[in-house]
N, C-alpha and C positions, 0 to 999 in steps of 0.2 A: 672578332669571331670569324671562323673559317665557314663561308655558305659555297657547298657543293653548287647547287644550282635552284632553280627555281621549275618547279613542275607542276604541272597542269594536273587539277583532281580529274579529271572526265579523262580528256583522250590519254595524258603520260607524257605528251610534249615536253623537253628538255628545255630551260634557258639560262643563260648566263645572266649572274646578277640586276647588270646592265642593261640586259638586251630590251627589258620591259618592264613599264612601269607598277600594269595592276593585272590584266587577268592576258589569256592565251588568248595570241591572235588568230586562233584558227576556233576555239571555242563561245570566243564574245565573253560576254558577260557572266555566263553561267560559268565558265572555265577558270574558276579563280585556283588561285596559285599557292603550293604547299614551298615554304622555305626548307629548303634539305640543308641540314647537316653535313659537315666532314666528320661523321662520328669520330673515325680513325684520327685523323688529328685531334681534336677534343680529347680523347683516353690519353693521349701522350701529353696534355700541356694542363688540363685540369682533372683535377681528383674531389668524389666529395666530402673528404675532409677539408679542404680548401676552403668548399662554401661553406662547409661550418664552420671555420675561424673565423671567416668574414665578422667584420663589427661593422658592415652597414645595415641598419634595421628600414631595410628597402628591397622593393625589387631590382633593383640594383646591384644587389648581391649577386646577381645571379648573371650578371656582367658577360662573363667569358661565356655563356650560351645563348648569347641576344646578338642580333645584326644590325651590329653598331660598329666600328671601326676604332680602334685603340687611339685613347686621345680626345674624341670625340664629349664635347662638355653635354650636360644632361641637364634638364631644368631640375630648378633648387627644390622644387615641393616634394614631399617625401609622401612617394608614393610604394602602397605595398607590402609586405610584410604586416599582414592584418592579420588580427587575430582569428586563432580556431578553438572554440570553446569547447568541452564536454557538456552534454547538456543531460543528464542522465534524469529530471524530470518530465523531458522530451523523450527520451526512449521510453519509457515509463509508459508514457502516455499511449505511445505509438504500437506497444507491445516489440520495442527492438532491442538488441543486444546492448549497442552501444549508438549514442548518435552525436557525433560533433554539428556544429555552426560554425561555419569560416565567414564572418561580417565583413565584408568586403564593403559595405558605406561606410566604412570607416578611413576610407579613402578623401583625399582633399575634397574637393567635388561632389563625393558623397556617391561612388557608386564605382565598381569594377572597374568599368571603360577608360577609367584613369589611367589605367596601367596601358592601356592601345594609345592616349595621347601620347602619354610619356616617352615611350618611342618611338611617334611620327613627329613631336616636335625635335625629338633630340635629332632624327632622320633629316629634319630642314634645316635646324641650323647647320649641320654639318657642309648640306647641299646648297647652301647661301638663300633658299628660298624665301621669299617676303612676302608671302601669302598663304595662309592655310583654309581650305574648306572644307566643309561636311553637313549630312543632310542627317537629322535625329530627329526622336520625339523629345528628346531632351538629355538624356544621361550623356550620351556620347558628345552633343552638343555642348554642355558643361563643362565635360571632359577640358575639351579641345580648346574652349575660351579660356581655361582657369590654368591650362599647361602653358597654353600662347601666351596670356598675361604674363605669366612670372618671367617670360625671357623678353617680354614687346615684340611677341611678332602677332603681326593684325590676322585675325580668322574673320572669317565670311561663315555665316551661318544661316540654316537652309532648316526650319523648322517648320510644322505643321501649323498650323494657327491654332487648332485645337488641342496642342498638348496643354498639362497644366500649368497654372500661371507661376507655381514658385519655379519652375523650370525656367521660363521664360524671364525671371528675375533673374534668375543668376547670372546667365549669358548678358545680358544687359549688364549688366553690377560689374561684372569683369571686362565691359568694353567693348565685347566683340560688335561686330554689325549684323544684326539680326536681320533677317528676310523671316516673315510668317507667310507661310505659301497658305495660301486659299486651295487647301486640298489637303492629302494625305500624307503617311510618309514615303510613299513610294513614289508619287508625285516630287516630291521635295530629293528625293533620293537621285531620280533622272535632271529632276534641273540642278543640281549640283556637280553631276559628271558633264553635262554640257557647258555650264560656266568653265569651270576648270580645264575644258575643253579650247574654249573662247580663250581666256585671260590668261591661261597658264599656270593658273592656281593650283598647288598642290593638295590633291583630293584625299583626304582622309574615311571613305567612306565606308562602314562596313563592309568586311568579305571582300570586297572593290578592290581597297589595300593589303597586298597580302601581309605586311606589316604588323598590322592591329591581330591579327591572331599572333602572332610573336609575345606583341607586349601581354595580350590576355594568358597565354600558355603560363607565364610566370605562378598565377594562382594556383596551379598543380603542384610547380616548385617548391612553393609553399607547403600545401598541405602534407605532401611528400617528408619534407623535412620536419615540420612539427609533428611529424607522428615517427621521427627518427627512424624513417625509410621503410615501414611497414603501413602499405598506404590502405585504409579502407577497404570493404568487397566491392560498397557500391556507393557513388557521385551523385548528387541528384542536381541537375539544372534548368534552371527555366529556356527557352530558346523560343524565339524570334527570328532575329536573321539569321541563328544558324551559327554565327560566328565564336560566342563563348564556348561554347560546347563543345566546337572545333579545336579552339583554342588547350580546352580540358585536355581531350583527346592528344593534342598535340602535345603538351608537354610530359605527361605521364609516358606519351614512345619516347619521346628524346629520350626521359633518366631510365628507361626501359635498356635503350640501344646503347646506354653507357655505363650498362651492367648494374646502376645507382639502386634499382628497387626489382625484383623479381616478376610483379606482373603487374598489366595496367588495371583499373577498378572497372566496373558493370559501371556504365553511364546511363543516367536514368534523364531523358529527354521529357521536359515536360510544355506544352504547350494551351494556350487558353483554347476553349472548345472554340470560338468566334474568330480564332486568327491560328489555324491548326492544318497546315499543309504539310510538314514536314512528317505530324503525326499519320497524316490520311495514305500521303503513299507510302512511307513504311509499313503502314495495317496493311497494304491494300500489293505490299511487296515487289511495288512499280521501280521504276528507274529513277531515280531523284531529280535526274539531268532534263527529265522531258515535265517536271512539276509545273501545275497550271495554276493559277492567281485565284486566291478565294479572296473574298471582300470582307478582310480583317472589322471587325468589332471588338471589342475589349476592353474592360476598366483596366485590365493591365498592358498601358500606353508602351511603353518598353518592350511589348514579348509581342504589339503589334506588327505584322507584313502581312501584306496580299502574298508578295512573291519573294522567300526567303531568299537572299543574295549570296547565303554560302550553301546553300540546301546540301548540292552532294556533299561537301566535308559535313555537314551536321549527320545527315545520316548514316552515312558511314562511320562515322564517329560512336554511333550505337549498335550499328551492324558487327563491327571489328571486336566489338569488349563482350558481345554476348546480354547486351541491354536491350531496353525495350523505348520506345515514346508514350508516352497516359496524354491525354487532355482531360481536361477538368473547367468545371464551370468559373463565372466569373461570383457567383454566391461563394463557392469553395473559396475560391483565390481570396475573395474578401475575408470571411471563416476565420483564413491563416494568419490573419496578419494579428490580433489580438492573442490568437493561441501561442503562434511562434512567441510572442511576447513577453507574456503572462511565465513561458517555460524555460524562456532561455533566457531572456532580458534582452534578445536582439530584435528592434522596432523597424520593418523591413516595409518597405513601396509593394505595389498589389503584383509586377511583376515577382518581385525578389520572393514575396510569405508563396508564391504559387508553387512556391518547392517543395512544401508541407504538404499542400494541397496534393500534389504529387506524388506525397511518399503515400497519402492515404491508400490511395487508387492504385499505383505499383502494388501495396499489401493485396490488395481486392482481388488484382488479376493475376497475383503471384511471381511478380515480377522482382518482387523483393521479398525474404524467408524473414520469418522473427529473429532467426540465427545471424543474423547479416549485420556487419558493422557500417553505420551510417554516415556518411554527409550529407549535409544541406549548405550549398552556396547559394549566399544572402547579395546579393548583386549591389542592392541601392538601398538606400535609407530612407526608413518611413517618412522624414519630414521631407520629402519631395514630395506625397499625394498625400499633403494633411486633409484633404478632402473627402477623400474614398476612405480612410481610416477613420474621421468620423462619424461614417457610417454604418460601423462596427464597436464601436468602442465604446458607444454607451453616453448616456453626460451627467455632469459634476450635480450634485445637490444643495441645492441654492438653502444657505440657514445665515439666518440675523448672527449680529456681535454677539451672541447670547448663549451663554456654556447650556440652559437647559434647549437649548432649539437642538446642540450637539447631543445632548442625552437623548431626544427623543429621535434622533436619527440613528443613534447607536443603535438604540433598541431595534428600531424597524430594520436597521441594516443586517443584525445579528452579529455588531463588534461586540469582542469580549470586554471586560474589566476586569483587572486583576485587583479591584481593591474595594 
């Protein structure tokens, strides 16, 4: 694929592919990096009927607009190409027109960030690297153990010690070498760009790599195509670092500037009230560049940051489409996860049901009309925080071997008999 250049969200800085690894060396950290397009070549070499003959049921399809280098081998897990449901006794509920589910745990791993390994791993082996790292509460860390497994390349992982324990199984389970930092994820976040700093490990780290927005953009690609190019009014997303959101954003302009879909969707930002920085200077119609560190809380481990790592593309990202950011409690977030359930049949982690939560609040403050055709992207799967879900979800009713103990639970439950 043809990348123009590499450009800095804040000042506009120009770079060659090459010239840099993760963000502007004039902006630091905050200056991470949007991959540009050669639109104009792209319209001469791919068309989208192209991507619909494709017979890969991957993000992979979508090949000729990813920064991957022709040739270049990809790990075997089939990632992407997740389903987008109609859930129309979810609109129902919602009082909305129409609402799809795009279930994105249904990814290897079990969550979006799949699709941002998939192309850092494919990115290393290309580049001979023999070490990958990144700092998560867990999805992304998953990610990156479970993409590195499948080709043997060793990851270094840089996890909170407080994330949840199936989290922390999995990266185990797949080998990686786990570090549980005695601290946060933002803690974990900084010691994993100074490792990689040290050792020369290739840093995988949200927004850090401008990369991982690439692979996440594909889930627009997606949606885009299963709705046969008439996308949505409006996206709803959970956001954290910032970086899905971006990635949203991102890939709806690419099929935007390649004439594929007529306009990009209202992106609805949503973040938990306890780890809500992105939401506070968007209310607050600040600079995103100069955002200050709140001391994240949250049952939703994934949507947690002190200090989001792609902030200005997330905000922007809802400034450009005409969207708005909601926060919403961690009660709500909980709320969602048996609702989404019960309505769609998709069983989502307290980040991913916080979309629900989201559209509630977007209804309240009008940010979303009844008239409006819905998404909700499900990021991660509920059996990552079986914990927080049994919180919500009520428990089983204990009855003897005994068909009358069942009869007198029917009755008190209120099941029917038809006979």
């Amino acid at each position: 694929m043809l990348v123009a250049e590499l450009r800095c969200a804040i000042c506009g800085r120009s770079y060659q592919p090459n010239e840099v690894d993760y963000t502007c060396l004039d902006c630091g950290p905050a200056g991470t990096l949007d991959v540009m397009l050669d639109t104009d070549a792209l319209k001469q070499s791919v068309t989208r009927g192209d991507i619909q003959r494709s017979t890969d049921p991957s993000m992979w399809r979508y090949r000729p607009l990813l920064p991957l280098a022709e040739g270049v081998t990809v790990p075997p897990l089939v990632v992407g190409w997740t389903p987008l449901y109609d859930a129309p006794r979810l609109a129902e509920s919602l009082g909305l027109k129409q609402v799809w589910v795009k279930d994105d745990g249904r990814n290897p791993t079990g969550s979006l960030k799949d699709r941002a390994s998939a192309l850092i791993v494919a990115r290393a082996m290309a580049e001979g690297i023999e070490v990958v790292t990144t700092a998560s509460t867990g999805n992304a860390a998953a990610a990156l153990a479970g993409l590195s497994a499948s080709v043997g390349l060793p990851a270094v992982i840089f996890v909170p010690a407080s994330a949840p324990e199936a989290k922390i199984a999995q990266l185990l389970t797949y080998g990686a070498t786990v570090l549980l930092v005695q601290g946060n994820y933002d803690n974990a976040f900084d010691l994993a760009v100074e490792a990689s700093e040290r050792y020369g490990w290739y840093c995988r780290n949200t927004g850090m790599n401008p990369y991982t927005l690439e692979g996440k953009k594909t889930v627009a690609y997606e949606i885009a195509e299963q709705l046969n190019w008439q996308v949505p009014d409006v996206v709803v997303v959970s956001v954290g670092d910032g970086n899905i959101i971006s990635g949203v954003h991102k890939g709806f302009r690419d099929l935007l500037a390649l004439g594929w879909i007529d306009r990009v969707p209202r992106l609805i930002g949503v973040q938990a009230a306890g780890s809500a920085a992105c939401y506070q200077v968007w209310k607050a119609g600040q600079n995103p560049a100069t955002m200050k560190p709140v001391n994240a809380h949250t049952v939703a481990d994934s949507i947690a940051a002190d200090l989001p790592r792609d902030r200005v593309k997330a905000v922007r990202a809802v400034q450009e489409t005409g969207g708005a950011f909601v926060s919403v409690s961690d009660d709500a977030i909980l709320e969602g996860i048996p609702v989404l359930a019960r309505l769609s049949g998709v069983f989502a982690e307290p980040a991913a049901a916080a979309t629900y939560a989201g559209v509630r609040a977007a209804l309240v403050e009008g940010f979303i009309q009844p008239g409006d055709r819905v998404a909700l992207l499900v990021t991660g799967n509920g059996l990552k925080d079986i914990k927080s879900a049994m919180r919500v979800a009520g428990t089983g009713r204990a009855v003897a071997p005994d068909i009358e103990e069942v009869e007198r639970a029917r009755q008190e439950l209120g099941l029917p008999s038809f006979k």
